[in-house]
C-alpha positions as CSV (number, residue, x, y, z in Angstrom):
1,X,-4.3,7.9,19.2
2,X,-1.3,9.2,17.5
3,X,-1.6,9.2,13.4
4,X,1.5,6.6,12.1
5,X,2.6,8.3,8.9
6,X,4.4,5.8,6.3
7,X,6.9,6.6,4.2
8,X,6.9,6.3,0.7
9,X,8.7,3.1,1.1
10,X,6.5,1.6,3.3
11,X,3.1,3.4,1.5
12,X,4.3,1.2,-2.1
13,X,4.7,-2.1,0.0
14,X,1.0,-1.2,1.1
15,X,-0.3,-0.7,-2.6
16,X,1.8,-3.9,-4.0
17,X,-0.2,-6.3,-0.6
18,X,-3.4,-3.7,-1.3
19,X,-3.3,-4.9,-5.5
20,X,-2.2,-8.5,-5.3
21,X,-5.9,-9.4,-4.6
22,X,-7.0,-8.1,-7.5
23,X,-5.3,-10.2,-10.2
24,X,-7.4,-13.2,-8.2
25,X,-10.5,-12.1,-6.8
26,X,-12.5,-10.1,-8.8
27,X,-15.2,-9.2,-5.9
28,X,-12.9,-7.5,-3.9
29,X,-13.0,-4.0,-4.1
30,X,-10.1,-1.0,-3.9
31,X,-11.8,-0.2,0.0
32,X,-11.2,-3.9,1.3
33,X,-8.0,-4.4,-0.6
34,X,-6.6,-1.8,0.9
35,X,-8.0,-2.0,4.6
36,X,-6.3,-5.6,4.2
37,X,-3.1,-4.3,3.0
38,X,-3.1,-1.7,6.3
39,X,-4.3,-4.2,8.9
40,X,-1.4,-6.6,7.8
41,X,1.3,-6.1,10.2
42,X,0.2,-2.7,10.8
43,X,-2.0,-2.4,13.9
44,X,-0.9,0.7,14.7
45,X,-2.4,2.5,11.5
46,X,-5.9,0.9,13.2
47,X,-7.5,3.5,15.2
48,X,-9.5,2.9,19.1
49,X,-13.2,3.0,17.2
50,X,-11.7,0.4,14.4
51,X,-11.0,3.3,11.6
52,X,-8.3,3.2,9.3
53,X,-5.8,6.0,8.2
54,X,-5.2,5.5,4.7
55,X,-2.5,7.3,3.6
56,X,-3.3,9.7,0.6
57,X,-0.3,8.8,-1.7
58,X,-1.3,4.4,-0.9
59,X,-5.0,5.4,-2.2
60,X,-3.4,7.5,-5.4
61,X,-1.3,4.3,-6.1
62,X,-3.9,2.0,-5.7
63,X,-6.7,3.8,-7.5
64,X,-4.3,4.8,-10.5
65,X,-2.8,1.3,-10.9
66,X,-6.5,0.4,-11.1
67,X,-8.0,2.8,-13.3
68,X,-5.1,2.3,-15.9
69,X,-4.2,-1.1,-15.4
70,X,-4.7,-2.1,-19.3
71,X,-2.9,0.3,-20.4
72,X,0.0,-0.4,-17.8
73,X,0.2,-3.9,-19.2
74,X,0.5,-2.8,-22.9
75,X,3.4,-0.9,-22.0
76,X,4.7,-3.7,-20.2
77,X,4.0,-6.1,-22.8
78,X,5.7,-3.7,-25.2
79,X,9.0,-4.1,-23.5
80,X,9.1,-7.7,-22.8
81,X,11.1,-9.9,-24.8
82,X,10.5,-13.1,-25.4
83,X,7.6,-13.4,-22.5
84,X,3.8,-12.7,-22.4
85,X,2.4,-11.0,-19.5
86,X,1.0,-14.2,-17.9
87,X,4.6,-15.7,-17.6
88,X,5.3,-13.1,-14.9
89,X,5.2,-14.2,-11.4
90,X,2.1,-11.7,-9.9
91,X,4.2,-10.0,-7.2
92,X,6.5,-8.8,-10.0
93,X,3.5,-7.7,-12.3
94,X,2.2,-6.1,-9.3
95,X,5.9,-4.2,-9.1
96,X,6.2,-3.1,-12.7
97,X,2.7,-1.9,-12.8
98,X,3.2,0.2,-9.6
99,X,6.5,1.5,-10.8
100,X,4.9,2.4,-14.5
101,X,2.3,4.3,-13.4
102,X,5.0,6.5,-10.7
103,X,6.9,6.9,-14.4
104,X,4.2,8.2,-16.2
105,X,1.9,9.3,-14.1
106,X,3.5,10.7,-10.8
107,X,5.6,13.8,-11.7
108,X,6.7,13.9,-8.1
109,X,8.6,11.1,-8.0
110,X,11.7,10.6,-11.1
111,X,12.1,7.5,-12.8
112,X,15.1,6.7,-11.2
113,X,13.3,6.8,-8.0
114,X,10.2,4.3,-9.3
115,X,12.9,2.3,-10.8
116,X,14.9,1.6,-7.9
117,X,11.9,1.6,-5.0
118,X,10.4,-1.3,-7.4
119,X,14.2,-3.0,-7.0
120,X,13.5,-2.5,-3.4
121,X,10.2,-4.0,-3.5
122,X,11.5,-6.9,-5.3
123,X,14.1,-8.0,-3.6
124,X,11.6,-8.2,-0.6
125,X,8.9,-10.2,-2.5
126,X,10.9,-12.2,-5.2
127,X,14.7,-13.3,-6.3
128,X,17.4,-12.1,-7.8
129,X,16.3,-13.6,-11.4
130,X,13.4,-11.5,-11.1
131,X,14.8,-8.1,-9.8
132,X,17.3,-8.4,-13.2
133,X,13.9,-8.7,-14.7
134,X,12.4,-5.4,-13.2
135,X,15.4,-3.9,-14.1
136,X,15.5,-4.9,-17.4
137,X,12.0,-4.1,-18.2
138,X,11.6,-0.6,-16.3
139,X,15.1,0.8,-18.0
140,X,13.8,0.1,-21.2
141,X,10.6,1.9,-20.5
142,X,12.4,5.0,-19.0
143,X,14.3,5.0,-21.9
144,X,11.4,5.1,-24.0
145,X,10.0,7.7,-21.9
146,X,13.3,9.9,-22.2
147,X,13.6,9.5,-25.5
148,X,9.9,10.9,-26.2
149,X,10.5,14.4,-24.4
């Protein structure tokens, strides 16, 4: 069987449906949450013998939004105004933590380019309220960011 690569695109969608579990269901764990996130709508990433190919950059998300996930939210929190961190709907908490960790942690990938996949992502998975919300929240973390270097 032929190896389906992802795009980056594609690989964040996977980390955002891999995450969601985890603001619910504290027995899941990274393996399952991310077998789930393949599996859906993806049965081509599903080898003959039942194996999946994960994708090295959707386990890097995953793992890093994980392993840094309070302090993701603080910065978050930092920047909100006016809103607590439960106010958010999860998809978009989901988004913002994704795109926060590509900002500080992924010197790959610019800010700009975290800032508008998580647009991307947003206008999939919420409204337009919301993606003025991502957008709000991100530029003033990038700002941040800028202005610290």
């Amino acid at each position: 069987m032929n190896r389906v690569e992802l795009t980056r695109h594609e690989i964040r969608e996977k980390a955002l449906q891999a995450l969601y579990p985890f603001d619910f269901d504290g027995e899941v764990n990274k393996a399952e949450a991310i077998e789930y996130a393949l599996a859906y709508n993806n049965a081509e990433v599903v080898s003959e013998d039942g194996e999946m190919f994960v994708p090295g950059y959707l386990d890097v998300l995953v793992t890093g939004v994980c392993n840094h996930k309070a302090e993701l939210d603080e910065l978050i929190k930092a920047n909100l105004k006016k809103w607590t961190l439960n106010r958010i709907a999860k998809p978009d908490l989901i988004i913002l933590r994704l795109a926060v960790y590509e900002i500080k942690y992924v010197e790959q990938v610019p800010a700009k380019v975290a800032l508008n996949e998580a647009l991307e992502l947003t206008k999939k998975y919420s409204d337009d309220e919301s993606r003025k919300f991502v957008n709000g929240v991100l530029s003033n973390i990038i700002a941040k960011e800028d202005s610290e270097k």
